[in-house]
N, C-alpha and C positions, 0 to 999 in steps of 0.2 A: 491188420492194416490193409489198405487198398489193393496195396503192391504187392501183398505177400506171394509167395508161389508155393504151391502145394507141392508136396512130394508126390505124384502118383503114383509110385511104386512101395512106397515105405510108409508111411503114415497110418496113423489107426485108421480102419476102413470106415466105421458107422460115422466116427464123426469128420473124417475126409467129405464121403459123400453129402453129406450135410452143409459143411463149407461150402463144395461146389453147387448142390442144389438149388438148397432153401435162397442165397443171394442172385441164381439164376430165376427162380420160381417169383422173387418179390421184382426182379427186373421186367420179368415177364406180366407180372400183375400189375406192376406200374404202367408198364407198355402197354395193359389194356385203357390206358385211359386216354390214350390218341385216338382209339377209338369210339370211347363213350361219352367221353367230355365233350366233343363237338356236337354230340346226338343231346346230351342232357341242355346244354346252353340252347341250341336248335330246339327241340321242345319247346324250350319257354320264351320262345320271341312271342310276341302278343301277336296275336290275330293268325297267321301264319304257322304258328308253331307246331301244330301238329302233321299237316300237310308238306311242310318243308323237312319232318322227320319223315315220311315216308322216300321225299328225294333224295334225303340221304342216306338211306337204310340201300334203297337201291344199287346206290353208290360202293355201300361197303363190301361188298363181295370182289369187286371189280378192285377196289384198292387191295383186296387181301392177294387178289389174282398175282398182282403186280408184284406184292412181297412176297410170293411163293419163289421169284426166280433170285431173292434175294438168298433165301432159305437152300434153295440147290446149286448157290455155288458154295454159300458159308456153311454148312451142315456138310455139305460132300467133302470141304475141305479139312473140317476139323477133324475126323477119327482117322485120316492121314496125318495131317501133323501131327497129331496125340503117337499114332503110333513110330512115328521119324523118331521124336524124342526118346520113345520107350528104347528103342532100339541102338539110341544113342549116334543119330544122325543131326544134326542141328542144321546143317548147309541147305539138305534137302527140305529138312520143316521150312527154312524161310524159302526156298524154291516155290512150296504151297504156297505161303500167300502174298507174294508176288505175282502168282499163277492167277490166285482168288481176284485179285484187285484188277487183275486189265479184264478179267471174263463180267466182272462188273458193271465197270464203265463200256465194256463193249453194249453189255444188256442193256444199261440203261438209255444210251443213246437210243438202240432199235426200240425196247420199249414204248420211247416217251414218242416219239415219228407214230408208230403204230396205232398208240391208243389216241392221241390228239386226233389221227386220220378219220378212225372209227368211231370214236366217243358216242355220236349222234344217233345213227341207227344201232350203238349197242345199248344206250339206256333203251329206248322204245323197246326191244327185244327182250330185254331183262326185268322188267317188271315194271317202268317210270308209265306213270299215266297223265296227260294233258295236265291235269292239273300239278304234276310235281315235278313234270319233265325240268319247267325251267332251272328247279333248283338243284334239282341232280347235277344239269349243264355245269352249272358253274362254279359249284365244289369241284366237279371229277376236273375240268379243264385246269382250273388253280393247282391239283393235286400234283396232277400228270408230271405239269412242269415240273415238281420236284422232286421227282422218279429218281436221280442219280442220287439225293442227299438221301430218301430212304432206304435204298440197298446198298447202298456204301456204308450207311452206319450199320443196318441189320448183317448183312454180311461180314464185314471186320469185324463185329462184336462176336462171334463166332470163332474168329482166331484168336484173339485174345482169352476167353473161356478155355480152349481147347489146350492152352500152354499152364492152366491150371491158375490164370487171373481170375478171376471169376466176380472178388469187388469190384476190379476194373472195369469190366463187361457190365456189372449193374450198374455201376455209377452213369456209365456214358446213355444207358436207360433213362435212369432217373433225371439226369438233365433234360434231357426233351421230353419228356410228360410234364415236369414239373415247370419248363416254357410255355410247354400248352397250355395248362391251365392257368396259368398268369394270362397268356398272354390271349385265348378269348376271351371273355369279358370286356378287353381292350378295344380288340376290333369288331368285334360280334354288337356290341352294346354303347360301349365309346362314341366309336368312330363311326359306329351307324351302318357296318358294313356287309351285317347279316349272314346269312350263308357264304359269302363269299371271305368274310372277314374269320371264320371257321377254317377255309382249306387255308388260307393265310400264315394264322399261325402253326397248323400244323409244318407248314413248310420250313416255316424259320427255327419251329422246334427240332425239326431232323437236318435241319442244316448246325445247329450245336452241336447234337448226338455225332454226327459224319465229324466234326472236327476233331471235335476229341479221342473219337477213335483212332483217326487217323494221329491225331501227337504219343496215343499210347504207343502205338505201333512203329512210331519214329524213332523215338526218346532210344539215348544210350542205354540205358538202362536195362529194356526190353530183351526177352531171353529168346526171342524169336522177333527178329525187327523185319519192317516191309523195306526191301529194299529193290534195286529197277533190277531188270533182267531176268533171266533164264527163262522165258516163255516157250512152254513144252508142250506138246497137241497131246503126245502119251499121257503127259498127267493132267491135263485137261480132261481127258477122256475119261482119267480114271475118279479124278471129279464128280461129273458129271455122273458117271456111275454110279458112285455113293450116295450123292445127292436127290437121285430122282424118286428112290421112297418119297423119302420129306417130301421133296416138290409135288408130287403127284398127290398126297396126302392135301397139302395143301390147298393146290390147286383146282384138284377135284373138289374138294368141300366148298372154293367158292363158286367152282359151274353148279354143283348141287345146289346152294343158296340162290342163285341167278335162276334155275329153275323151280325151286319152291316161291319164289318174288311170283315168276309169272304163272306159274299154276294159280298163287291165291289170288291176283288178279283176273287171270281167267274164269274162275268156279266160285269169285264173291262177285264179280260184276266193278263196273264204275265206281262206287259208294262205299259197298262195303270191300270190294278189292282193296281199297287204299287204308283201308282200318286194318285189314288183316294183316298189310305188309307194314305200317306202323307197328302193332302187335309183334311182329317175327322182328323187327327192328330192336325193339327191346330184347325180348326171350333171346336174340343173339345176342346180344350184348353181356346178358346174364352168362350165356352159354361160355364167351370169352372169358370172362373169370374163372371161370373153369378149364377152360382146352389149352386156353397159352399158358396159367403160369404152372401147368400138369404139363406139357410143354418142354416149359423150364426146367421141370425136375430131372425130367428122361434125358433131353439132349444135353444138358447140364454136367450127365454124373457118363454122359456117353467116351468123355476122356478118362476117365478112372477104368473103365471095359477094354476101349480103347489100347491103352498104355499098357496093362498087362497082360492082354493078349499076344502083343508086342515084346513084351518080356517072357511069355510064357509062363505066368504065373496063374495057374488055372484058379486055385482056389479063393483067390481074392476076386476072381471074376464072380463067380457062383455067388460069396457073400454079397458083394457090390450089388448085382442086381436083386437079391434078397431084398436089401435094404431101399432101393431105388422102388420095387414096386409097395413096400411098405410103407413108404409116404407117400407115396399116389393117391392107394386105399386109406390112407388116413384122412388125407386133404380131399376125397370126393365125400368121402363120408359125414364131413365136416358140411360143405357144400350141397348134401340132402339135405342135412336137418335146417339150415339157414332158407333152403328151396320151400321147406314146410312151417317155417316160424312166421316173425315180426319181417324178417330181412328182406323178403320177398317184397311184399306191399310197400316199404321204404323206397327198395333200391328204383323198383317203377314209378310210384311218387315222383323222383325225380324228371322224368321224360316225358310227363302227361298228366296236368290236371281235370281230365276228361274223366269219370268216374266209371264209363261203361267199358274204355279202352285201358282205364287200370285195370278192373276187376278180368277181363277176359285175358289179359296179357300178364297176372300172377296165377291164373288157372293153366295158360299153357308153359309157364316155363315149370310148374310141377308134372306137369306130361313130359314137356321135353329134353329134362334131367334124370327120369323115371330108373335110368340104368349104369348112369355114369360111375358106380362102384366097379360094376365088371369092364366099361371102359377106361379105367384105369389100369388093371391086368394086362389090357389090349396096346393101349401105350407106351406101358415100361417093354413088353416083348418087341413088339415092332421097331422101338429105339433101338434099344439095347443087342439087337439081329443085327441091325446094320451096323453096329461099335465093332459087333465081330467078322464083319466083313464080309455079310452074306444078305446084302441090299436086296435080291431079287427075291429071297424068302418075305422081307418085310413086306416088299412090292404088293406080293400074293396077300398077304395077310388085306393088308389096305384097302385094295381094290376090291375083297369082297366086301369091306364091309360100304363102301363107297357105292356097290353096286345093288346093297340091299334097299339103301337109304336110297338112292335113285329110284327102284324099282315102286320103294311103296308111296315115295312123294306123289307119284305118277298113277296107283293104283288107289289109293287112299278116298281122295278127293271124289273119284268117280264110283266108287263104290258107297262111302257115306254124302260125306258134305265138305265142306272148305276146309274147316275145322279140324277135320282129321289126320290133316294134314302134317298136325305136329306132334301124332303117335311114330310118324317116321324115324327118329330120331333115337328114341328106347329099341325099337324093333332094330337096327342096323347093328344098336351098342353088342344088346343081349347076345344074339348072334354069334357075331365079329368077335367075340369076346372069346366065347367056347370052343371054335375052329383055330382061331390064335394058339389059346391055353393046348391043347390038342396038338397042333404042330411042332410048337416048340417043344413040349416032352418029349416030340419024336427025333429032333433034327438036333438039341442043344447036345443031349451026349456026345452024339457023332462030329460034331464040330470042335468039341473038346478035344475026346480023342483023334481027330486029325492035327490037331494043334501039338500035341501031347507028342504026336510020331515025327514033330517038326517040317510037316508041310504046309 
């Protein structure tokens, strides 16, 4: 059922983790579709449609930017509350997200002030070329405005998973994707409202999602409910703390994306500049099927780590994440072969009936998936580091590979051609992978046993 509550502590682990995951991993794939569904409907406006996807494609980096600070206050807060509970503190679990909720609305207020301020000179910056700038405008302005309805739900969905709700957490997903796609068509096509009728619905879709999160979190019923008070700078900080993997994770990947925008407009030129960022528009998109609801799996199964670390139950830790990166690698490897099949050519069908912008944009997302088996390794460690309370190892992990993906977006292009741009991609994964893998054999014992001597 919706409501169920898992045991974290007691439950069979393979299919505990499972519970948790797999309905965070389909919440997360549903959730890819606030971002694709506006791009595929965009696509196919006549005349327009493929130029008004590259102003959106623009766009999407700057939106994910946004949801990263959603991601570092709800991720920083859950392997605290996970571990409150473990530990059989309840008062303090709801102090967390109490905590999480005002550090929210504080974001979203400075957010939404900031990006409305800058909007203008950050598309031109980012990759928006004359001819797309308009429509970049006026998706990211419609968007912006709804900045507090998107981190209030992505962030409280994050408390609700962390107490072992995890239908809950999908469900209040699955509302606002399944608004979106109702509800462009409506404005996009309807009502005639184009790109603008796009950030539209996505706003009234994460205005459901924000609601219902918030009645989860009210309701009597709730085993960790949001209640007013106890605002604490120490647990803010320690927040913050946990959080700033994920965010930086995040975050970074959308300045990276903001940078491969305007590299491929710089080294294609006017013409084909805006093809190639159409192109990466898609192959992201693709790439989202893959990162969020792999995503899902890792921060998902981060309360089951979480919870026994808290308990001190070492060995259920070790299986959990066993388990955790074996559906990763099942679910990337799953995701090559669809990268090399029928799936590919469909899934871009969608976003472009141009036949030279098809073919060249199912040639680069088989480049630009090329390694994502070993970044799945790469993901369950870096989650699963910071469930055990050691964020600044994740940190390291993240940053190198964010800094390899930097370095060759930047090196690529000017050594070959534009194009090459989206060997960056496989080269950061492959990497990032085996320094990860490496690390943690070194530092997981040692953090055990710390755990083990009860410090």
């Amino acid at each position: 059922m919706l409501h169920h509550t898992n045991d974290l502590g007691r439950d069979r682990l393979f299919p505990l983790v499972c519970r948790l995951a797999i309905p965070t991993m389909l919440a997360q794939l549903v959730s890819v579709l606030y971002s694709i569904v506006d791009r595929i409907y965009i696509g196919n406006i006549a005349v327009i449609g493929d130029i008004a996807l590259a102003g959106v494609g623009v766009c999407g980096p700057i939106v994910t930017l946004l949801g990263s600070f959603a991601s570092l206050v709800g991720l920083g807060s859950a392997p605290i509350l996970a571990m409150r509970l473990g530990e059989g503190r309840r008062e303090e679990a709801e102090r967390v997200v109490a905590n999480c909720f005002v550090m929210l609305l504080a974001l979203s207020a400075a957010l939404t002030a900031l990006f409305l301020l800058l909007k203008g000179p950050m598309l031109m910056w980012f990759g928006a070329s004359e001819a797309s700038f308009a429509y970049a405008d006026t998706y990211l302005s419609i968007y912006t405005c709804g900045t507090v309805f998107a981190l209030l739900a992505t962030g409280l969905n994050s408390c609700l998973i962390a107490q072992g709700c995890s239908g809950l957490g999908m469900l209040t997903v699955v509302l606002g994707a399944v608004m979106n796609i109702a509800l462009d068509p409506v404005f996009i096509f309807a009502l005639e409202m184009g790109v603008a009728g796009a950030a539209v619905a996505t706003v009234i879709s994460q205005m459901a999602s924000c609601a219902l999160a918030l009645f989860c979190l009210l309701r009597p019923g709730a085993m960790v409910r949001l209640r007013p008070g106890g605002f604490d700078w120490a647990l803010v900080r320690q927040i913050l703390d946990f959080g700033l993997p994920t965010f930086i994770i995040i975050s970074t990947d959308s300045a990276i994306l903001i940078v491969l925008n305007s590299v491929l407009q710089r080294y294609g030129g006017p013409v084909e500049g805006d093809k190639l960022v159409t192109c990466a528009t898609i192959v992201q998109s693709w790439f989202l099927l893959i990162s969020l609801p792999m995503g899902g799996i890792t921060s998902g199964s981060q309360s089951v780590v979480s919870f026994n670390y808290g308990a001190g139950n070492l060995e259920r830790i070790k299986r959990a994440i066993f388990y955790i990166a074996a559906l990763c690698v099942a679910f990337c490897a799953l995701m090559t072969l669809a990268a090399h099949t029928a799936a590919a050519p469909l899934f871009v069908g969608l976003f472009t009936r141009d036949a030279e912008l098809a073919s060249r944009s199912v040639g680069y997302i088989q480049i630009f998936t090329a390694m994502i088996i070993p970044l799945a390794v790469q993901y369950t460690l870096v989650d699963e580091t910071t469930a055990l309370g050691r964020a600044h190892l994740s940190l390291a992990c993240s940053l190198l590979r964010k800094s390899v993906f930097l370095g060759s977006i930047l090196a690529l292009p000017a050594l070959f051609n534009a194009g090459a741009t989206f060997y960056c991609e496989p080269v950061a994964d492959g990497l990032a992978a085996c320094v990860t893998g490496c690390l943690f054999a070194y530092h997981f014992p040692r953090i055990l046993k710390k755990r083990a001597a009860g410090s």
